[in-house]
Every structure is written in C-alpha cells, then in structure tokens.
N, C-alpha and C positions, 0 to 999 in steps of 0.2 A: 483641389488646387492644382495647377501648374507646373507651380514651385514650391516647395514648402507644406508635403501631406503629411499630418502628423505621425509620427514615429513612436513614440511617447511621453510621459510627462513627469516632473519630477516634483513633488510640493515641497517648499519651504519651511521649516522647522523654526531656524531665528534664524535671525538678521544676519546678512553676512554682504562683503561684494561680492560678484554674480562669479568670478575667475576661481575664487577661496571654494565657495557652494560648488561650483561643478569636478573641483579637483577633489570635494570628499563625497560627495557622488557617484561621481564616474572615474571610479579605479582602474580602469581597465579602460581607459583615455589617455593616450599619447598627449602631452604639453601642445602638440602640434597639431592633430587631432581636435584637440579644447578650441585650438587659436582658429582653426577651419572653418568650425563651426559657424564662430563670428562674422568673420570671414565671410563665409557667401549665406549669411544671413537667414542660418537654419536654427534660430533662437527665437522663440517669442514669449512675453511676459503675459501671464492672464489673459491670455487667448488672442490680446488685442493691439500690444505694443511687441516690435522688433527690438530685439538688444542689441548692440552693435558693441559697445564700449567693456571691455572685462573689468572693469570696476562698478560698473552696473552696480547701485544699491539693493540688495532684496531685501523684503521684509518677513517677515514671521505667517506663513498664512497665502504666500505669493506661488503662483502655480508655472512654474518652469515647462514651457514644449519645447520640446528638439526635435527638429523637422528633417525630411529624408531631401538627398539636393535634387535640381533640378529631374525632372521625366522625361527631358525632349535634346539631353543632353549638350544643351545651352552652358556655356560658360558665365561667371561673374561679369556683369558689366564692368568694364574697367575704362573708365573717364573720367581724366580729370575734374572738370565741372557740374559734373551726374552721378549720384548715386542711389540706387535702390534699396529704398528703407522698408517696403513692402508686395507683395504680386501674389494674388490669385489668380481666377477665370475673368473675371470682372473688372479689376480696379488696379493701375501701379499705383506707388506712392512714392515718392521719390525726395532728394535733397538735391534742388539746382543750387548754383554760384551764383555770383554776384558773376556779369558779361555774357549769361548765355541767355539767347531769348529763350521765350517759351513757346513760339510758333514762330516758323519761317515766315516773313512777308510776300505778298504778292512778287515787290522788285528788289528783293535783295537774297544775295547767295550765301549769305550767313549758315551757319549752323545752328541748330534748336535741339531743345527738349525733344522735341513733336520727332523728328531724324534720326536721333540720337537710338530713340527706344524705337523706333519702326527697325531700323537698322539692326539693335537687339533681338526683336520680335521675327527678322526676317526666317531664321533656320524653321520655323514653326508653319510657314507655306505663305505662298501671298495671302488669304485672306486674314491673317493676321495685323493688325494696326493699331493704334493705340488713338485715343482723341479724346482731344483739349477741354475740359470740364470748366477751367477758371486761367487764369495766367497769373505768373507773377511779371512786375516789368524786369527789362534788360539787367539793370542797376538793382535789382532785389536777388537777396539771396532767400533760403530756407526750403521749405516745407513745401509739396506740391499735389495735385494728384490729378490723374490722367484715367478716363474708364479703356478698357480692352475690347467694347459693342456700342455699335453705333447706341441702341438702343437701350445702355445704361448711359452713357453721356445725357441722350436725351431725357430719361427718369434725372438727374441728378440736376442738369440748365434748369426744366422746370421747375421743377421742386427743390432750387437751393439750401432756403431758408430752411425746410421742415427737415434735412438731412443732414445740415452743418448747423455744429451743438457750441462752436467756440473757433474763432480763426485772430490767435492774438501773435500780432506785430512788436518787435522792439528799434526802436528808433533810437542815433543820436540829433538832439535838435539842438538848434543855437539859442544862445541864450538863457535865462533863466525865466523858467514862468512865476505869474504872477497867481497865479491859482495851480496847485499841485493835482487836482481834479478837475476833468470836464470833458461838457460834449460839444462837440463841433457838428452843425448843422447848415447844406447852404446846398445851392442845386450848380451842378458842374455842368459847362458846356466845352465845346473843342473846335477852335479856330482852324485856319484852313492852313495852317503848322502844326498843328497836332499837340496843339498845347492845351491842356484844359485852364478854365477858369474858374470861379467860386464868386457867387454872389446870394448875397441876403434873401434878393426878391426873388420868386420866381419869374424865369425869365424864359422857360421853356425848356430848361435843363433837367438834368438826372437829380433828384431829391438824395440828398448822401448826408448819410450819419456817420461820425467820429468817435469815440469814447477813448479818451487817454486816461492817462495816473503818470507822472511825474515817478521815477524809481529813487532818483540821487541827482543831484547836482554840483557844478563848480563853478568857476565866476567866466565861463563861457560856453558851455554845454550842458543839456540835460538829458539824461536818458530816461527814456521814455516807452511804458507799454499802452500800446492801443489794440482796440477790440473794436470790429466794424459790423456795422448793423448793416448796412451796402458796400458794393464789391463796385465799385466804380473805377475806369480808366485814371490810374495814377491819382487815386482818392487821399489818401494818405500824405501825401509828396502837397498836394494842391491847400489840403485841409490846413497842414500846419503851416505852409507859407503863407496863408489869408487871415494868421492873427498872431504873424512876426516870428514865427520860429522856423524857418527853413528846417529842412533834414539837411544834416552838416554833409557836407560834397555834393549834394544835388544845385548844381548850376543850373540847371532849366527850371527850377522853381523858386530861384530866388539865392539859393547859398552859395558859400566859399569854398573854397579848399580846402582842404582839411588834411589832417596828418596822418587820416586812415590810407588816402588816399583811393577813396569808391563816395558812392553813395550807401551814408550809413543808415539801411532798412533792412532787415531781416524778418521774413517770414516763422516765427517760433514752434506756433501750434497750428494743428488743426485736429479738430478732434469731429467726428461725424457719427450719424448712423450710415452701416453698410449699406449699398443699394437692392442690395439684392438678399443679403442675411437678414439683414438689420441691427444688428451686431453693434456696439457703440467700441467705438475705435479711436483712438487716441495716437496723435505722432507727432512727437519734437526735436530740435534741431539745434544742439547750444549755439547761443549767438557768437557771432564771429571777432566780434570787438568789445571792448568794454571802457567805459570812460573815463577810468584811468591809467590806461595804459598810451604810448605814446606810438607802436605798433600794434597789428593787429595778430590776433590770438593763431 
C-alpha cells in the first residue's frame, strides 16, 4: 500500500466503542496519539472497512489493524468537501459533498473530485493520477471511488456489475408512497439540456432499474433506500420523478424547496470486490439529513 502498510493488529474480545477498546489496548497511547490515528485514517476494521468515528461499535471477534502513515510523506487531505475514507496502489475511496462535481467539464472552471486528488496525488511525481470509475452527480453527496491506473479503471468500467456487490442510496422524496416496496423500471434518454427522461417503452434509451423500500414517513416526505441494478446519468433523481415523488430540493426533476436546503440524495454504500485483491470491501457514510429534523445533521 501507499498509505496505510499494516503495522499490526489487535482482535477484539467483547464489545466495546472503538475509542474505549483502543485506550485498554494501547497503554502506552497518548489520548492524542489515539485521536491521530483516526485522524489520518490509520484504522481499519476486518481488513476491509476504515474507522474514522471513536465511537465506532466493535464486536466480540472484530480484528482491529493500525496502519503505519503515509510512505511518500503526503499529508492528510484536508478539504472541505473531500475526504478519504480509503487509498492503496489501486483504488481511493472517498466521501464527496453535496456541490462538488465529480469530474471537471469540458467548459467549466469548477473544481472536482477528479483535481482535488490529482492535486493530493501531485508530491508522488506526474505520473501519478487518479480516474473516474463511476460519478456521483453535483447535488449527491456520499460514498465514491476513483482507481490510481489507467488500467484498473479500465478492469472496473468493464466489468462493473461482477465487482460492485451493493451501491445503496438514501433519499428524501415527496410525498407519501402508495406501495412501501418496489422497482422502477423504464429506459432514460437526454435531451439537448441535459436532462434525462424516463419512459415505459423502449424508445432507444438506456434500460435502467430502481429498487426502493420506503424507511419512515410523514404527511409530506418519505425517506427512502434504494439500490440500483444500473448506474445511469441522474437515474435515481429521473426514476422517482416519473411516478410522482421528486427527490425533495431537486428542481430539475420536478421538486421544491425544501428546508434542507440541497438536493436530498446521498450516496450510503458501496461495497465491492477489490480489483486487483479481490478482497470484498465495504464503505459507508451516515446520511447527512434525516427526516425529522428541520436542519441538517
């Protein structure tokens, strides 16, 4: 690795949060020390998940690594809107915001994801780069991942499906549904706005599957998990607008305003095999809103 060679490992006994477990562990751990750790991301749980959070639940049986920091004497990314939840040879993983693209356009001088970790990536020599595997849009927050060779992007574009084991969305939608289960099915096309559309028939579009669950509702929002069997341009956003439930703040699909004041989509999971281990790797990102609250978390 990189970042992050393992150093050692520590098994779990019983249950405990992750902050509690590493203070009777590691006696000979400075409080500051402990919080460092977190900090620039030299934690991982069962080989496969990053800890970030010192309340981190462990279980009885849960294998703790504590990783050595960076090799190339790279500092913590530190961006507002980008954080790194993971980085080998191969693969980052990251948690974008809700406002940063995920790749710069042809005709706009925005900032991205895609800059962001080039610019990270620079002390490491120019042939270092980072590339774009899937996107999230502008208005989505969560979960992301970006390969570090041309040549695992390209293993990962082809072979999506056989590599991504679960990529679940939380949504607020408008409205209340009328069925707490179901799949949305319809083929997306994109006007010369760049708006996609959704229709029943084939009409020469992209074939796109939806799978929601309704979590909770109130008498004007529902929160909402979905899980997509296609990765289509603003599939999600299109889907639930084409049978009356916008995503609450997405105005290009149909919604209102809303007192989050974004568009409410979050990226949650994504859980894969590795491209290059094969490794089955898991990463999630608590949602950023919840629909009872009248601000956001």
């Amino acid at each position: 690795m990189e970042q992050g060679q393992k150093k050692f490992s520590i098994r779990v006994t019983e249950d405990a949060p992750l902050m509690e477990f590493l203070k009777s562990k590691l006696k000979d751990y400075s409080n500051t020390t402990l919080k460092s750790l977190l900090k620039h991301r030299q934690l991982m749980l069962n080989g496969s998940i990053s800890i970030t959070k010192h309340d981190h639940p462990l279980h009885k049986g849960d294998v703790v690594d504590v990783l050595s920091g960076s090799q190339h004497g790279r500092g913590a990314l530190g961006h507002p809107q980008l954080r790194i939840l993971y980085e080998d040879d191969d693969i980052i993983v990251v948690d974008k915001r809700e406002g940063l693209l995920s790749v710069k356009g042809p005709n706009t001088t925005e900032e991205s994801a895609t800059h962001i970790l080039n610019q990270y990536l620079r002390p490491l020599g120019r042939d270092h780069y980072v590339f774009a595997v899937h996107r999230l849009d502008r208005e989505t927050s969560g979960v992301m991942m970006f390969a570090k060779k041309k040549e695992v992007q390209q293993e990962l574009r082809d072979d999506w499906r056989k590599y991504v084991v679960e990529r679940t969305y939380i949504a607020i939608a408008e409205g209340v549904f009328e069925q707490t289960e179901g799949k949305i099915e319809s083929y997306l096309t994109e006007d010369y706005k760049k708006v996609m559309h959704s229709s029943l028939t084939d009409n020469g579009g992209q074939f796109s599957v939806t799978n929601y669950k309704v979590l909770e509702s109130n008498k004007r929002y529902s929160l909402v998990k979905l899980n997509l069997e296609t990765g289509r341009k603003n599939q999600i956003r299109v889907h639930l607008q084409s049978i009356g439930h916008s995503v609450a703040g997405d105005i290009k699909y149909g919604g209102k305003r809303c007192r989050w004041n974004r568009v409410c989509l979050h990226a949650e999971t994504l859980k894969f095999k590795h491209p290059v281990t094969d490794r089955l790797m898991a990463f999630s990102v608590p949602v950023p809103f919840k629909l009872g609250e009248s601000v956001m978390c």
